[in-house]
N, C-alpha and C positions, 0 to 999 in steps of 0.2 A: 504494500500500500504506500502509496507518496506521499510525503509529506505537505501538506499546506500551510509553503511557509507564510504566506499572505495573513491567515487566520493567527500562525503565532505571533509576528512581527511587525503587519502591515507592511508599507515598503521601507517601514528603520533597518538599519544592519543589526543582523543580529548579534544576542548576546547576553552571556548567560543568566547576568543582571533581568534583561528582561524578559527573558522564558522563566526564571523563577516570581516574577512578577505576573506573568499570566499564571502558572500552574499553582499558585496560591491562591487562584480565585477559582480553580479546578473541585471534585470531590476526590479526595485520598487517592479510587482506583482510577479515574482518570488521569490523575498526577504520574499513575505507573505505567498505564497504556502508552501514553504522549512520551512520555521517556525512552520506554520499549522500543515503539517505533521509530523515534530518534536513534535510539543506536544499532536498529534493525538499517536504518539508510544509509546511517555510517558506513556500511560494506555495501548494501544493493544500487545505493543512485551515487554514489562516492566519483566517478569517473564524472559525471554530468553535474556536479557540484561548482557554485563559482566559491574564489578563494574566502571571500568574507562568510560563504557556508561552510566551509570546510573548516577553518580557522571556530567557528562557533559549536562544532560537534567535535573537534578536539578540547578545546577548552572544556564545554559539558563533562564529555568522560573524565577527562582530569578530577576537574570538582564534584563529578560520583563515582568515584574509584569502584566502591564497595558494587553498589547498584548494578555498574557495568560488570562486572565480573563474575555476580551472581545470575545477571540478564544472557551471557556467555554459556555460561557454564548447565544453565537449567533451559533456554530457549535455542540453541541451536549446539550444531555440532561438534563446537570447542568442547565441550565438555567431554566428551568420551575419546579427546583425542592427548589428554593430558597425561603428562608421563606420573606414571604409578612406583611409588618407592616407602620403603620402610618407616617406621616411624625415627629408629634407632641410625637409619642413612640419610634423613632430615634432619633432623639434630645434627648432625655432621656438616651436612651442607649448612646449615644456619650459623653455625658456630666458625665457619670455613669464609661464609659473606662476611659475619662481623670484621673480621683479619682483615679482610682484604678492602672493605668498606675505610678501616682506621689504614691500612697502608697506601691506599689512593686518597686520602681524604682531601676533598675540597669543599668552596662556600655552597655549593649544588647537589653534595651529596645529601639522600633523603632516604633514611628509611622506609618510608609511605611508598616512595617510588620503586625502593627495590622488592618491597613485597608485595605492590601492585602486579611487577612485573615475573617475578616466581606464581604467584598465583595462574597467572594466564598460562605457565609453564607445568607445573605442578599439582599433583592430585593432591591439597594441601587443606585440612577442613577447619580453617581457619578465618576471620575476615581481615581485611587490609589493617587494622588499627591493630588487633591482638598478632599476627603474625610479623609486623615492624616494631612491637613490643619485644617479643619473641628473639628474633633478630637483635636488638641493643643490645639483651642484656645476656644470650650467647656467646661466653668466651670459652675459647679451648683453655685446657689446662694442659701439664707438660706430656700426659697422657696418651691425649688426642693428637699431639703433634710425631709421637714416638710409633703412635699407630699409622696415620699419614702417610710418614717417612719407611713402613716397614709394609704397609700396604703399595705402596709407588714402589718396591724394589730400593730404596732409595738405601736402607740400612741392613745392613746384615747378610745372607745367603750370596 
């Protein structure tokens, strides 16, 4: 289904200010519909998009991480196409991000964005806010590093 941007926007450029300004005069499951379908056009009319549309449904997904992810995951195909891993080889990877999060760190690094971006990767049952929780506050200990290094071949044999 297309979207009518006329109905959201009139002829303003859009933006996300003012799509939250209509869907607060929405009822609840309309505010989820109108969403839906925005990030359903994200991929279907994406090529036929002009730049100030395009620019307004990246922004969107930006400022609903969580929404988009679960819209993904439960509405279309992403979802069963997510890599599948242990709970005990997630800890690992999170604790692996942390590292590497503090030995790249700059003013852009984000938690939010990196467990945005593991979720769209990962069968991980977690939402965007607890799984960047998650991620901070996994640090390896000398343990985890000994195992690493002996899982990589790196030590020993």
């Amino acid at each position: 289904m297309k979207i009518d941007w006329k109905t959201l926007f009139g002829s303003a450029k859009p933006s996300v200010r003012k799509f939250r300004a209509y869907v607060n005069q929405c009822a609840p499951e309309e505010r989820n519909k109108v969403c839906k379908r925005l990030f359903a056009a994200a991929f279907s009319e994406w090529p036929g998009l002009s730049a100030d549309h395009r620019h307004f449904l990246i922004n969107l997904i930006k400022s609903e991480r969580q929404a988009f992810v679960d819209f993904l995951r439960t509405e279309t195909v992403w979802g069963g196409l997510l890599y599948e891993a242990d709970e005990e080889a997630l800890l690992m990877l999170l604790k692996f991000v942390n590292v590497w999060l503090h030995l790249f760190k700059n003013p852009k690094t984000s938690y939010t964005k990196i467990s945005f971006a593991l979720l769209l990767s990962f069968s991980i049952n977690l939402s965007v806010k607890s799984l960047s929780d998650k991620i901070r506050y996994a640090w390896p200990d000398t343990f985890d590093f000994c195992e690493w290094m002996e899982q990589s071949n790196g030590m020993g044999n």
